[in-house]
C-alpha positions in Angstrom: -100.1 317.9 -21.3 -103.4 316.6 -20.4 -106.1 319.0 -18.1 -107.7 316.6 -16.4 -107.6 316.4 -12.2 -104.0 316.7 -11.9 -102.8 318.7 -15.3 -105.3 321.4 -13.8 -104.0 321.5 -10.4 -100.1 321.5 -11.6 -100.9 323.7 -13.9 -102.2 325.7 -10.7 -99.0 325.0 -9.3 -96.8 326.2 -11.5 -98.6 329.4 -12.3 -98.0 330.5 -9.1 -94.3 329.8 -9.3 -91.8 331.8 -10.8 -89.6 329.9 -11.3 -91.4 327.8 -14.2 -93.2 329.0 -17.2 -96.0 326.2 -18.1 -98.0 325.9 -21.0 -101.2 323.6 -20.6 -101.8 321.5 -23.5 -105.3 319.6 -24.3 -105.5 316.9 -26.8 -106.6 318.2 -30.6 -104.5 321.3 -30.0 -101.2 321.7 -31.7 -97.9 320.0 -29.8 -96.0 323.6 -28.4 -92.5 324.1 -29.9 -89.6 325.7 -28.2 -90.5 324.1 -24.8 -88.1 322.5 -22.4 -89.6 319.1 -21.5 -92.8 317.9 -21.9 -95.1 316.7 -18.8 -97.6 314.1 -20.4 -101.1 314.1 -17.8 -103.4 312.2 -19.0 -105.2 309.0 -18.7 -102.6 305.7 -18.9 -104.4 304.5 -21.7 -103.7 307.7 -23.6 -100.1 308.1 -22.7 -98.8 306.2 -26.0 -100.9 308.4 -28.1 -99.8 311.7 -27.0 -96.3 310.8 -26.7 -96.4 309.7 -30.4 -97.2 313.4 -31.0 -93.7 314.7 -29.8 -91.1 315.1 -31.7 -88.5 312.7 -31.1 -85.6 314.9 -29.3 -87.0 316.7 -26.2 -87.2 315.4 -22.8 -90.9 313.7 -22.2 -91.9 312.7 -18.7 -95.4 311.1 -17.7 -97.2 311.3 -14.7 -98.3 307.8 -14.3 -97.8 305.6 -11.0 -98.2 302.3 -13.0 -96.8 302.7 -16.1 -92.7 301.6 -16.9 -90.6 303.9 -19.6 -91.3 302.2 -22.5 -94.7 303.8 -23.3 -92.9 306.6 -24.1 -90.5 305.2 -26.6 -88.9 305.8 -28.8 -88.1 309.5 -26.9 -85.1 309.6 -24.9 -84.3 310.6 -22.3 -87.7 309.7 -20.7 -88.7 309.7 -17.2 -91.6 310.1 -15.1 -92.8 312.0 -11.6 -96.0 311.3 -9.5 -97.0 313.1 -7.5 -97.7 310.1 -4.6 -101.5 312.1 -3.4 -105.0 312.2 -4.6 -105.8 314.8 -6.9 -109.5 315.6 -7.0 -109.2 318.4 -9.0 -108.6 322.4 -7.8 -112.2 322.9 -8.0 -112.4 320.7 -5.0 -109.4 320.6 -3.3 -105.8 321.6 -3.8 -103.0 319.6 -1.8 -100.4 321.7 -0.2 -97.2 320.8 -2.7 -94.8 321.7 -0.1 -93.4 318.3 0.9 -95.7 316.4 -0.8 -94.2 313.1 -1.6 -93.7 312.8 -5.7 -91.8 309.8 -7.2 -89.3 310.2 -9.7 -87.6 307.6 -12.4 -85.9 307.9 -16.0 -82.7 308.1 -17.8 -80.4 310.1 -16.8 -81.2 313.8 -18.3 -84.6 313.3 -17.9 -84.2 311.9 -14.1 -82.2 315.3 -13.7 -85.0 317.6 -15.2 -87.9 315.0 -13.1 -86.1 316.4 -9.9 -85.5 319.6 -10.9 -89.5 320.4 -11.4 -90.8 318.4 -9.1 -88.7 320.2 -6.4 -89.2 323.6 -7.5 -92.8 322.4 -7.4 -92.0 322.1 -3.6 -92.4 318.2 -4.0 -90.3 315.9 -1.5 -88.8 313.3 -4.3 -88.1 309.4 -4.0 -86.4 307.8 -6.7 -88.5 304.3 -8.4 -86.4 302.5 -10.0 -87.8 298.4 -9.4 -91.1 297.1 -10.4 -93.6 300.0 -11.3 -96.5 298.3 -10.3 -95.6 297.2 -6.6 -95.1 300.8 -6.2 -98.9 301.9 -7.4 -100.3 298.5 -5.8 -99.1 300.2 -2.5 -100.3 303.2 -3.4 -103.5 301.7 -4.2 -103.6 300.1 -0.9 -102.8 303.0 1.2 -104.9 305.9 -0.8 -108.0 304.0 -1.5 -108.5 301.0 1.2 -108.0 303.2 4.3 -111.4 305.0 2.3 -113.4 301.8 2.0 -112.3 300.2 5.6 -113.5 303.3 7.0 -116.6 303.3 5.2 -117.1 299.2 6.5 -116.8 300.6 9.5 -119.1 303.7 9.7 -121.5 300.7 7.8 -121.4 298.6 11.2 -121.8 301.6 13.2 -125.5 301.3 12.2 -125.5 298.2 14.8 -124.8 300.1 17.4 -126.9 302.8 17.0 -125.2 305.2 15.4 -126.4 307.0 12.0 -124.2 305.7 9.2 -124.1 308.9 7.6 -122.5 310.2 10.9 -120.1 308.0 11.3 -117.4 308.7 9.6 -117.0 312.0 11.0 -117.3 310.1 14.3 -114.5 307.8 13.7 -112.1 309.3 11.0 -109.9 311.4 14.0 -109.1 307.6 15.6 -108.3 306.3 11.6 -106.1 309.7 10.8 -104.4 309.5 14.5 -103.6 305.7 13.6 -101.9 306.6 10.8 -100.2 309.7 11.9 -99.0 307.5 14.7 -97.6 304.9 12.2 -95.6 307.1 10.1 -94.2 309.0 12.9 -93.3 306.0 14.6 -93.6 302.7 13.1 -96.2 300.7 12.6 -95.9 298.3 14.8 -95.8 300.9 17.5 -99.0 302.3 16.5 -101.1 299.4 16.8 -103.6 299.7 19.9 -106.2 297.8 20.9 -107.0 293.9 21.5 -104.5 292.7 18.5 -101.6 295.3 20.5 -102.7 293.2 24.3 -103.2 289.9 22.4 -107.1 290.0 24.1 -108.4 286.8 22.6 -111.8 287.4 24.3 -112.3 290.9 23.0 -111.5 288.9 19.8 -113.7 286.3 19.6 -116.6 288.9 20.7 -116.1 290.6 17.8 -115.7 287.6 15.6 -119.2 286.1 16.8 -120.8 289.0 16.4 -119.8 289.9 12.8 -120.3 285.9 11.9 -123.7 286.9 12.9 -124.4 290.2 11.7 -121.8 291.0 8.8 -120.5 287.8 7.3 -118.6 289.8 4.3 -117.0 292.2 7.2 -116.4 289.4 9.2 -113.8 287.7 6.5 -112.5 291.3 6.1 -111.5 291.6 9.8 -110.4 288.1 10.0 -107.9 289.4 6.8 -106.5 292.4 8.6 -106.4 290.6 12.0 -103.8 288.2 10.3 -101.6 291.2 9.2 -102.3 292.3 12.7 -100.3 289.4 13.8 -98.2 289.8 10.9 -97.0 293.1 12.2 -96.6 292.4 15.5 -94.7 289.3 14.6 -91.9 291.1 12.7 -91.6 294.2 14.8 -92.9 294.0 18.2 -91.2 291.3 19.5 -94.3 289.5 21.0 -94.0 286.1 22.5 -94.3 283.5 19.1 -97.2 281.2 21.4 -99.5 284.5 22.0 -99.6 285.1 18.2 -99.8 281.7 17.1 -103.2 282.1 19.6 -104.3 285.0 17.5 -103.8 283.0 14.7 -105.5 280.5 15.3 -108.5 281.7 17.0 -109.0 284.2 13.6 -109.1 280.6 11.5 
């Protein structure tokens, strides 16, 4: 329900599959009868208004990251799956469902039928069941400030001679190696570079410079060296005095 971004892409999805029969819905059409469950896709802030549209009785799921059960009370059972990628519509680009993470959460039918779709989808499901918003904040963090940090970066690149609007070409294989690294591994693991060898003087080069040149970057890099340390402290096992150096030297 819902043909925005995602609603078209499932709806891609599922008509490709045999194994489910889909009927997209838009707002100001009539609610289907003699459907199975119904998969509300729109906005958060419409949510409560299309779910006030379905008869009480049927199982209702929404595809928010954020938003609890309750919006869709009073139906029950209710429950939820997100898909855990962007969407920027099929026009664009269509993620590859198979194993795509997707988290699930509701009572128990409606948990049951969440699975159910979301793994004939092809979909790799986790289970949500503490604070909703943690889980999107995350999501948040990992989907949309790996864009912007990369985009500070390319932004600095300019400094060094290299065309900004080059630049993330140039340095997104280091950023998507990082990360493969990271979740094939660990984290901690992954880290390279002068916060992984504790080089205070490559450090405090870089910190002088940005002071100089980027201020605003400067307090960024300051930020993420701390959870640097951070890291290091909880997983690597690096000697306590060499961090507290870190520390210290990023203020």
């Amino acid at each position: 329900m819902g043909m925005g971004r995602l609603g078209r892409s499932l709806s891609i999805y599922m008509r490709d599959n045999p194994s489910l029969e889909a009927l997209p819905w838009r707002r100001g059409e009539p609610i289907p009868t003699d459907v199975d469950l119904f998969w509300i896709c729109v906005p958060d802030h419409a949510i409560a208004e299309v779910s006030a549209q379905i008869p009480v009785g049927e199982i209702v799921l929404h595809a928010s990251g954020v938003q609890d059960l309750e919006v869709l009370r009073p139906h029950s059972p209710a429950g939820s799956i997100h898909p855990l990628q962007s969407f920027p519509g099929p026009e664009v680009a269509l993620p590859d469902p198979r194993g795509l993470p997707a988290a699930i959460a509701g009572d128990g039918p409606a948990l049951l039928a969440a699975e159910r779709v979301a793994r004939t989808l092809g979909f790799a499901t986790f289970e949500v069941s503490g604070d909703r918003t943690a889980y999107h904040a995350a999501a948040v963090i990992a989907g949309n400030f790996g864009t912007a940090l990369l985009a500070e970066a390319a932004r600095l690149m300019q400094h060094a001679g290299v065309s900004p609007a080059h630049a993330p070409a140039l340095l997104a294989p280091l950023a998507i190696a990082s990360i493969q690294q990271a979740a094939k591994k660990s984290p901690s693991s992954a880290l390279t570079g002068p916060f992984a060898r504790a080089d205070k003087t490559t450090i405090q080069a870089h910190l002088e410079m940005l002071d100089q040149k980027d201020p605003h970057l400067a307090e960024i890099y300051r930020l993420l060296g701390q959870a640097c340390i951070r890291l290091q402290d909880s997983e690597s096992g690096a000697k306590p005095q060499v961090l507290d150096e870190l520390a210290d030297l990023l203020g």
